[in-house]
VMD Tcl script that draws the C-alpha trace (Angstrom):
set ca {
  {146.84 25.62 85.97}
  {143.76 24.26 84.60}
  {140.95 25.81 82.41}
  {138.97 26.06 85.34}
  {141.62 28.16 87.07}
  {142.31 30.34 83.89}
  {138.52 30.86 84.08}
  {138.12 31.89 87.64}
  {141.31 34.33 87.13}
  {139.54 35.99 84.41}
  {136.55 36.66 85.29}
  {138.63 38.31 89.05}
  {140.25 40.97 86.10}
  {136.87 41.49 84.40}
  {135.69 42.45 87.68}
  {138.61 44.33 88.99}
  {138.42 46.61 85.69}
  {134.76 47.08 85.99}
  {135.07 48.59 90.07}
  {137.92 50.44 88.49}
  {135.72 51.89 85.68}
  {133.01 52.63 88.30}
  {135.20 54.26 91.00}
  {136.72 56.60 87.86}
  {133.04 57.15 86.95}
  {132.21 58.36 90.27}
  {135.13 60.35 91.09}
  {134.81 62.31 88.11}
  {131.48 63.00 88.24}
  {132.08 64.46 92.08}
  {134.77 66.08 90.87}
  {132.90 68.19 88.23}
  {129.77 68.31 90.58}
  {132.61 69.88 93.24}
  {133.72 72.36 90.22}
  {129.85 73.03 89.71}
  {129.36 74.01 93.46}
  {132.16 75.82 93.67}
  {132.01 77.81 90.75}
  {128.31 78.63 91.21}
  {127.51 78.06 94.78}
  {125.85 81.41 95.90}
  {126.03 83.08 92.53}
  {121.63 81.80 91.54}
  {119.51 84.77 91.19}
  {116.92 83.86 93.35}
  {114.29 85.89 91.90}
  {112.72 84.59 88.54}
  {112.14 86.30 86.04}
  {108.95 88.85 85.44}
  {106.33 86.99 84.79}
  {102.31 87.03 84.72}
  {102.14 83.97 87.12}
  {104.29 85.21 89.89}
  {102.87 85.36 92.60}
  {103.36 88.40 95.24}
  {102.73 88.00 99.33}
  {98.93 89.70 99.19}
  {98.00 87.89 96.34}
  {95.45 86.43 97.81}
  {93.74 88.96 99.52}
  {92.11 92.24 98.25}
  {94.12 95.14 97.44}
  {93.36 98.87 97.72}
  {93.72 100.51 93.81}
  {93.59 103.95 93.61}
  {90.10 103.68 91.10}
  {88.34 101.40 93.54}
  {86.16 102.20 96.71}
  {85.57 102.00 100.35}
  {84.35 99.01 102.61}
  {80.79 98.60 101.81}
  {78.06 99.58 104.64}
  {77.09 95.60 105.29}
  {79.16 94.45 107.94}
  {77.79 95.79 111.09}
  {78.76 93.89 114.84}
  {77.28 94.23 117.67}
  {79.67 96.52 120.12}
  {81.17 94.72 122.76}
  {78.64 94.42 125.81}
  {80.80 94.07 128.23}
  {83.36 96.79 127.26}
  {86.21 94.64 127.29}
  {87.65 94.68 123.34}
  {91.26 95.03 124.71}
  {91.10 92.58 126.83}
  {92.09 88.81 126.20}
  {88.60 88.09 124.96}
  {85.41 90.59 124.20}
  {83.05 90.71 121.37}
  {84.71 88.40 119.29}
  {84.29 85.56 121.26}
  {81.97 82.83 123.00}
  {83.13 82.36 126.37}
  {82.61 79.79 128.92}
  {83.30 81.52 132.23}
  {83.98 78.87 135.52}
  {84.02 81.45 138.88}
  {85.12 79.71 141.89}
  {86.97 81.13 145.49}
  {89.44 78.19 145.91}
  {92.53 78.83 143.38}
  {93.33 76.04 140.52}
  {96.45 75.26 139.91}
  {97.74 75.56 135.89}
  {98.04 72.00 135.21}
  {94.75 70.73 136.94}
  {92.70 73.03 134.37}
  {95.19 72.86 131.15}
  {95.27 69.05 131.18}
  {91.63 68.53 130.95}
  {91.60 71.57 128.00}
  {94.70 69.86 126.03}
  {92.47 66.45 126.46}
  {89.74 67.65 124.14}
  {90.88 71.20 121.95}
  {91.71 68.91 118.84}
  {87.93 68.85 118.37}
  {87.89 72.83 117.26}
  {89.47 74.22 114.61}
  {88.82 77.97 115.35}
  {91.43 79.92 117.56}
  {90.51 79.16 120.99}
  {92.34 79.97 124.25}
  {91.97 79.02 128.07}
  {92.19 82.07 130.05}
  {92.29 82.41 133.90}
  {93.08 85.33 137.08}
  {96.43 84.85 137.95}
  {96.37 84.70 141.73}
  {96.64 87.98 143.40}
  {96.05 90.33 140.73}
  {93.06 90.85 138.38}
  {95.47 90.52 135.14}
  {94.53 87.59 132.64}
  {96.69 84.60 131.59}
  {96.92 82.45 128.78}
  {97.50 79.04 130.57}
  {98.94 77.33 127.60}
  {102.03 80.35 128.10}
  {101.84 80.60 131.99}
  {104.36 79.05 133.94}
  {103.36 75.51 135.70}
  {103.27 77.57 139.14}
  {100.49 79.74 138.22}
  {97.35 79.71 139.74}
  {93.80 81.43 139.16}
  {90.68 82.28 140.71}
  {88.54 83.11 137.20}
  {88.60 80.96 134.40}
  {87.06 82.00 130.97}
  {87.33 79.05 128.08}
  {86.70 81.13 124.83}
  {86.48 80.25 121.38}
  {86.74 82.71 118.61}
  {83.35 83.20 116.48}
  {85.10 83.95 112.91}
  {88.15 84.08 111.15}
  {89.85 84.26 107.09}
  {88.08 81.25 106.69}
  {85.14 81.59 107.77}
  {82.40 81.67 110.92}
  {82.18 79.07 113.70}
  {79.47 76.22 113.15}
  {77.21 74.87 115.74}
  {79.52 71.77 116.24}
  {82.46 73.91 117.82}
  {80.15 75.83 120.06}
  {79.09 72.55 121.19}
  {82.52 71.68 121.36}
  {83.56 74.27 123.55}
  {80.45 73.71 125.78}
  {81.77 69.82 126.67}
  {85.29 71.10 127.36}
  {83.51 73.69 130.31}
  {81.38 71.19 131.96}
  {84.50 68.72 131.87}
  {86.33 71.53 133.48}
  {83.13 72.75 135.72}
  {82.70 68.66 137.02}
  {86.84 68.24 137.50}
  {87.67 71.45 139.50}
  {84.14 71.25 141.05}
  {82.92 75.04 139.20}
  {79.43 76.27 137.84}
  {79.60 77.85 134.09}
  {78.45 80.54 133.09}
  {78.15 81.52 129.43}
  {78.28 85.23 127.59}
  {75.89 84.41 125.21}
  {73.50 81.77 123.55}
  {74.35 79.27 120.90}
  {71.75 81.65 119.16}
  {73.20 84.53 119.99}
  {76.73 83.54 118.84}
  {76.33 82.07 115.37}
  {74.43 85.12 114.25}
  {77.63 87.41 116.03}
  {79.61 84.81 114.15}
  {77.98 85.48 111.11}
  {78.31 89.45 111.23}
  {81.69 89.13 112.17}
  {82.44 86.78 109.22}
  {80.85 89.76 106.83}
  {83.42 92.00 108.92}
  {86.06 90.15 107.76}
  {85.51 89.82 104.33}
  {84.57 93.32 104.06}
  {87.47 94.42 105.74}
  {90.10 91.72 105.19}
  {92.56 94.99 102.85}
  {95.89 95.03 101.53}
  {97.36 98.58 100.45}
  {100.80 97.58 98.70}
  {103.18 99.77 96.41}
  {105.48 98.11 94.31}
  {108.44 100.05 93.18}
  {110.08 98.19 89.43}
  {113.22 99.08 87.98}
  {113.57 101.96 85.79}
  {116.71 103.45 85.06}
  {119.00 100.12 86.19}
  {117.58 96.82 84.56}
  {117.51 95.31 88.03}
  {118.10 96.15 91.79}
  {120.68 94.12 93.64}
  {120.83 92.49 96.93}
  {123.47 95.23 99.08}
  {121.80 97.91 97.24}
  {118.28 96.91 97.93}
  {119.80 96.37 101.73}
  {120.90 99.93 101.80}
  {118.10 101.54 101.01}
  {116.40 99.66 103.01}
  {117.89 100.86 106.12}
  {117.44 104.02 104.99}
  {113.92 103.52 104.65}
  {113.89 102.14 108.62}
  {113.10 98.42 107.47}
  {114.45 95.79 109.43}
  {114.92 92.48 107.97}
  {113.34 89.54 109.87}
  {110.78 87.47 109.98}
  {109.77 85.44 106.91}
  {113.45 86.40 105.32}
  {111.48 89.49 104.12}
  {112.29 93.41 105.58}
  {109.75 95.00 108.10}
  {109.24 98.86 109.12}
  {108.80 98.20 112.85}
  {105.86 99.21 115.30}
  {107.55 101.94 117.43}
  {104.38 101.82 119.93}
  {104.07 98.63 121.95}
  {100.71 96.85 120.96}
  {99.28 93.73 119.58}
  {100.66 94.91 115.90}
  {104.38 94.01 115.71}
  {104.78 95.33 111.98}
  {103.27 98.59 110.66}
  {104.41 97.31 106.93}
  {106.96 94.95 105.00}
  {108.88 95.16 101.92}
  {109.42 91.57 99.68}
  {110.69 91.02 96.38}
  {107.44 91.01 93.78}
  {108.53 87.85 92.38}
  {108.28 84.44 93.23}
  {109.24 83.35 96.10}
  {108.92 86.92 97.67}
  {111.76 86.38 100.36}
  {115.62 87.35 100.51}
  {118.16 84.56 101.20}
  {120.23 86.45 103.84}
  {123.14 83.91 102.77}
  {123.02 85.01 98.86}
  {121.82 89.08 99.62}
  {124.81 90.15 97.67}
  {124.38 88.20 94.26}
  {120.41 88.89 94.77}
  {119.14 90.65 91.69}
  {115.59 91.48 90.95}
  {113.36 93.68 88.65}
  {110.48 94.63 91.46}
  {109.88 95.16 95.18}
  {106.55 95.27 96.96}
  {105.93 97.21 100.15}
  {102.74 95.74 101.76}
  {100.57 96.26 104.54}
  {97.29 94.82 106.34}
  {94.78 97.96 106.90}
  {93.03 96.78 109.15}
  {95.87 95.42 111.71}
  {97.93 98.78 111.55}
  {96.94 101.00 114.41}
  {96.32 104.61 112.70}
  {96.43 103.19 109.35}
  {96.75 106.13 107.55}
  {99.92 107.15 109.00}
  {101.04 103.93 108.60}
  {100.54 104.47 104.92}
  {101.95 108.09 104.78}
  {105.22 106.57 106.50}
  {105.07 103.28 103.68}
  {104.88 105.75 100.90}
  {108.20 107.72 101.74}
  {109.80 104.13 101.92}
  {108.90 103.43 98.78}
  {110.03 106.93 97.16}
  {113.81 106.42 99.21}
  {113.64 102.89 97.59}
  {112.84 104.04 94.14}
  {115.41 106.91 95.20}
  {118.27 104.75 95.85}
  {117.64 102.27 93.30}
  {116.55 103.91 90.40}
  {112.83 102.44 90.41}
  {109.32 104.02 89.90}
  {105.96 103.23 91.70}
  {103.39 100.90 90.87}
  {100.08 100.07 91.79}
  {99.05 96.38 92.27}
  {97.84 96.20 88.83}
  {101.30 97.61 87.75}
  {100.48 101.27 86.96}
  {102.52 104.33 87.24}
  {101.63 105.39 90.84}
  {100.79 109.21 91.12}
  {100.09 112.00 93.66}
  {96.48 111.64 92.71}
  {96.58 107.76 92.81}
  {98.07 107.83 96.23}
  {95.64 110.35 97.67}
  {92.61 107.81 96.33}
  {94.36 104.89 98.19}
  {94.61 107.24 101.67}
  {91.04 107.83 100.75}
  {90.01 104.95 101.30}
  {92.38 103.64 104.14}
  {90.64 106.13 106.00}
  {87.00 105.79 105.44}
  {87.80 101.99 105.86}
  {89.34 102.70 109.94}
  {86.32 105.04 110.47}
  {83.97 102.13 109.31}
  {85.70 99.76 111.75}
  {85.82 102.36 114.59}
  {82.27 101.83 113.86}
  {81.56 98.36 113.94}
  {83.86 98.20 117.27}
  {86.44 97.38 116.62}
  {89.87 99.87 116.37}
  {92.52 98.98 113.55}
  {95.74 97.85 114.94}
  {93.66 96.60 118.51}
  {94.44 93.05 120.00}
  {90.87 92.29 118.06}
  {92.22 93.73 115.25}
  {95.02 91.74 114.61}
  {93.21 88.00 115.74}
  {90.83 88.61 113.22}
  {93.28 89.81 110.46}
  {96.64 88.02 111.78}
  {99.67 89.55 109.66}
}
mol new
graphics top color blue
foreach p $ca { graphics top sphere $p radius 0.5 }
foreach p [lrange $ca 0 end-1] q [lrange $ca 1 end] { graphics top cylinder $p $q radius 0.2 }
display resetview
């Protein structure tokens, strides 16, 4: 063999050795990552640590304290005109009515609605009179069989973020004639461009004004934290269900727009329970929440959320808090039912009934 051959059979062991080294490498390091997994998988406490930065589920909106007060008197709307606040639309919407006697089928109308819609970023809906009946359906849930007699396009004046602008009214407008020209209908509006910016506008005020969290957080006390089957224990006994958003919920018992009168999270980041790691969970706060103004009868609502929290801090060894962290008392909780009150008399007010289908588009949970 030649030095060219020695060569070539060198450089095959050089290379054999170096896979080898590389496929040792690798196994290993599986190996421990394998030992890591096992050894650890499920056993991270998913809630961090205290901290001023953590960030609880109603940070962002305002919170009843039991030293501030009520709703201001600014945000009056003009009662509904046609009567018709449980209804699919009423007076928080502009609506582009189409009559006509021949029925339209579901598809005829949606397609030319699904065409354009992108153009508005408010909540908007196409409505119509399902045949036979004078009951309202949303055609983007109906089945493909239904047809209507009525349509009403309608566009919602004013949400969290803000009022409708001119440019979505007009937006809405060109979606009803294409629908009036296609299915052959006049149109008929419930109010001016005029009329509905400055509705928008008041309602917009409405929702600022009335846009309320009242929360209780119950912290640890006597135990340093509160574990997972624990915290699932009481729980139940406090009638919360867990569900949606991985976070518990006390249930509406009445049927109705509002599905949850209240919900419990953990007060630290990120606020939900793993259902898959509930029994090495550990935390050092809970947070009961709820929206004020999409509870129906609010104060009860409240009344109910406060024994929750005293069968959680009952169970678990914790004390109550107010959103700033305070020892809760008697005299801090009567403030808070103070003003939950005075805020559902002000909306009864203005129109609008806490807890109502209205309710709950305006301030979605």
């Amino acid at each position: 063999m030649g030095l060219r051959g020695a060569l070539i059979i060198l450089g095959l062991l050089i290379m054999a050795i170096v896979a080898l080294n590389a496929y040792d490498r690798g196994r290993i390091k599986r190996g421990l990552l394998a030992l890591f997994e096992g050894r650890f998988k499920g056993r991270g406490v998913i809630a961090e640590a205290p901290s001023e930065d953590s960030v609880p589920p109603w940070s962002e909106r305002r919170v009843l304290r039991p030293e501030t007060e009520g709703p201001a008197e600014g945000a009056k709307t003009a009662a509904s005109e046609e009567g018709g606040l449980e209804e699919p639309f009423g007076s928080i919407d502009f609506i582009v009515f189409l009559p006509g006697d021949a029925m339209v089928e579901r598809d005829a109308a949606l397609g030319i609605y699904k065409q354009s819609e992108y153009l508005i970023d408010k909540p908007h809906r196409l409505y119509g009179q399902r045949e036979g009946s004078q009951s309202w359906g949303n055609l983007s849930r109906d089945p493909a069989t239904a047809r209507y007699g009525l349509l009403a396009l309608a566009l919602q004046l004013a949400d969290r973020s803000g009022a409708v602008n001119e440019s979505e009214l007009n937006a809405l407008s060109q979606i009803g004639l294409k629908l009036a020209d296609a299915l052959d209908r006049p149109t008929r509006f419930n109010m001016t461009f005029e009329q509905a910016l400055e509705r928008a506008g008041a309602l917009d005020k409405f929702c600022s004004t009335f846009d309320v969290i009242a929360t209780i957080n119950v912290l640890a006390d006597s135990a340093p934290v509160f574990r997972g089957p624990a915290i699932e224990r009481a729980a139940h006994e406090a009638h919360l269900e867990f569900g949606a958003r991985n976070i518990f919920h006390r249930k509406n018992p009445e049927a109705g727009a509002c599905r949850h009168l209240y919900s419990l999270a953990n007060l630290y980041q990120p606020g939900s329970f793993d259902p898959l790691r509930l029994d090495v969970f550990q935390t050092q706060g809970l947070t009961l929440f709820m929206s004020v103004p999409s509870v129906p009868d609010p104060l009860a609502a409240f009344t109910d959320m406060v024994e929750a929290a005293r069968v959680l801090a009952r169970r678990l060894g914790g004390k109550l808090f107010d959103a700033d962290r305070k020892p809760l008392s008697d005299a801090g909780l009567r403030a808070i039912r103070t003003q939950i009150q005075d805020m559902a008399d002000h909306m009864v007010q203005h129109g609008i009934t806490p807890g109502s289908l209205n309710a709950v588009r305006l301030f979605p949970p």
